[in-house]
C-alpha positions as CSV (number, residue, x, y, z in Angstrom):
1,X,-164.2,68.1,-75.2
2,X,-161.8,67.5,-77.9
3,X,-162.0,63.7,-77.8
4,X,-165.5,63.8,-78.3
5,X,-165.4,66.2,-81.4
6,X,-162.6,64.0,-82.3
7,X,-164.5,60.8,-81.6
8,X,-167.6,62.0,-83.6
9,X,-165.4,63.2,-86.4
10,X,-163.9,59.5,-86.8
11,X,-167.4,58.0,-86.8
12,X,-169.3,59.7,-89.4
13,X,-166.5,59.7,-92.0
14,X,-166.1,56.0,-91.0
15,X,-169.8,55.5,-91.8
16,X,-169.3,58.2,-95.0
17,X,-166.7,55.9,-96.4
18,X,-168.4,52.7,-95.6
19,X,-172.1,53.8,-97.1
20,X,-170.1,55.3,-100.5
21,X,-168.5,52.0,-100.6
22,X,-171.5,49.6,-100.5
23,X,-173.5,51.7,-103.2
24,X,-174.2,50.4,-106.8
25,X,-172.0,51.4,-109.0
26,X,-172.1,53.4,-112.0
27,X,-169.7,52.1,-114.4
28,X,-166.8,53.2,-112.4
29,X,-164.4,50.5,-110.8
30,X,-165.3,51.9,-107.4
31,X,-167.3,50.8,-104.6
32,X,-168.2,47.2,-103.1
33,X,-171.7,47.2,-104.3
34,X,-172.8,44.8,-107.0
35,X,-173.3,45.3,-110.7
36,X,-175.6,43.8,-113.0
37,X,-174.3,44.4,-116.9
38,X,-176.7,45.6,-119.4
39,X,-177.2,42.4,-121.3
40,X,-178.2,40.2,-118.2
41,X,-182.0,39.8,-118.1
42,X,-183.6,41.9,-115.5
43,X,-181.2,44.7,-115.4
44,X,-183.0,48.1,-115.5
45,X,-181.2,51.7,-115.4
46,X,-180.2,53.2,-112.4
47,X,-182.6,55.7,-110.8
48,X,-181.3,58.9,-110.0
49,X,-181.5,60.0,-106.9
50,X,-182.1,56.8,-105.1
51,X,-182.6,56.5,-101.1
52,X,-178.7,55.9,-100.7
53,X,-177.6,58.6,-102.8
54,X,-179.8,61.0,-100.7
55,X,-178.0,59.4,-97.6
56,X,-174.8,59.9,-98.3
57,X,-175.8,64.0,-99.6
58,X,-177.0,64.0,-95.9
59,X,-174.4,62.5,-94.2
60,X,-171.5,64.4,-96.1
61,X,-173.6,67.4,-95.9
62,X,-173.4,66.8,-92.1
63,X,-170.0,66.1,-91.6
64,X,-168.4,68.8,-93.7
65,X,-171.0,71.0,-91.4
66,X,-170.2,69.1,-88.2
67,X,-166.3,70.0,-89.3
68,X,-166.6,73.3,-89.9
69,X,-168.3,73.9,-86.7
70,X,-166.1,72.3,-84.3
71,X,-163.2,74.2,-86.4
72,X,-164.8,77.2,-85.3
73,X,-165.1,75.8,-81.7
74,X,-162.2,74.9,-81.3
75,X,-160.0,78.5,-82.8
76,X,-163.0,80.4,-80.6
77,X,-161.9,78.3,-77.1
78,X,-157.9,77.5,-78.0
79,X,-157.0,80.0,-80.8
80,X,-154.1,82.8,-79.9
81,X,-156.0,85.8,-77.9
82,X,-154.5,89.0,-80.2
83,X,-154.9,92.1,-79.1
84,X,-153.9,95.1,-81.9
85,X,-154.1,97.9,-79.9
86,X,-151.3,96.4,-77.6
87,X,-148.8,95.0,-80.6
88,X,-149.0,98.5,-82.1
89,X,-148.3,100.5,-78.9
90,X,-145.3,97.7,-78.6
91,X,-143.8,98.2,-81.9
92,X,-141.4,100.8,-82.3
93,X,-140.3,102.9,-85.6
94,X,-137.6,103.9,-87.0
95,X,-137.3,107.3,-88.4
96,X,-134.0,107.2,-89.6
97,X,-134.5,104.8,-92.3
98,X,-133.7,107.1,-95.1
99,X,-130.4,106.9,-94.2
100,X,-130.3,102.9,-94.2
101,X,-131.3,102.4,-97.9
102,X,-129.1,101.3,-99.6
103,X,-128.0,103.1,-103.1
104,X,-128.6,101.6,-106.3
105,X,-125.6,101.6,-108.1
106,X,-125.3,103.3,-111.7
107,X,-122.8,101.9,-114.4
């Protein structure tokens, strides 16, 4: 069960990074798309909100959702079983601490 969530995991950030990589880019030095400057004939302005921008909303939408999810799976099935009631019928008090303190001294 774990090596699947695992496995899944491993893909879809692989395919996150790789579709972030290949877009256009914007002016930043990222990315291994290609980039036409603004003097070259036939160079347009980018279009917001492009197919591959919508893409990659979906697909990091997804995975932060598909990794949140199988967090929860996984503290529901493996996380530490507490029980309250028990630890605070275990844990005993001390009704002599008074007498512990120590004093502040004055000068």
């Amino acid at each position: 069960m774990i090596n699947i969530i695992l496995t899944v995991s491993a893909i879809v950030g692989i395919i996150l990074v790789l579709i972030i990589l290949f877009q256009k880019t914007e002016g930043g030095s990222l990315g291994l798309g290609t980039q036409s400057s603004i003097g070259s004939p036939g160079a347009s302005a980018p279009k917001k909100g492009n197919n591959m921008v919508k893409i990659t909303y979906i697909i990091a939408f997804g995975f932060l959702f598909w990794c949140l999810a199988s967090a929860a799976l996984m503290n529901r099935n493996f996380g530490p079983n507490i029980n309250l009631e028990e630890i605070s019928n275990e844990i005993e008090v001390d009704d002599n601490l008074t007498d512990k303190i120590p004093e502040v001294p004055l000068k």
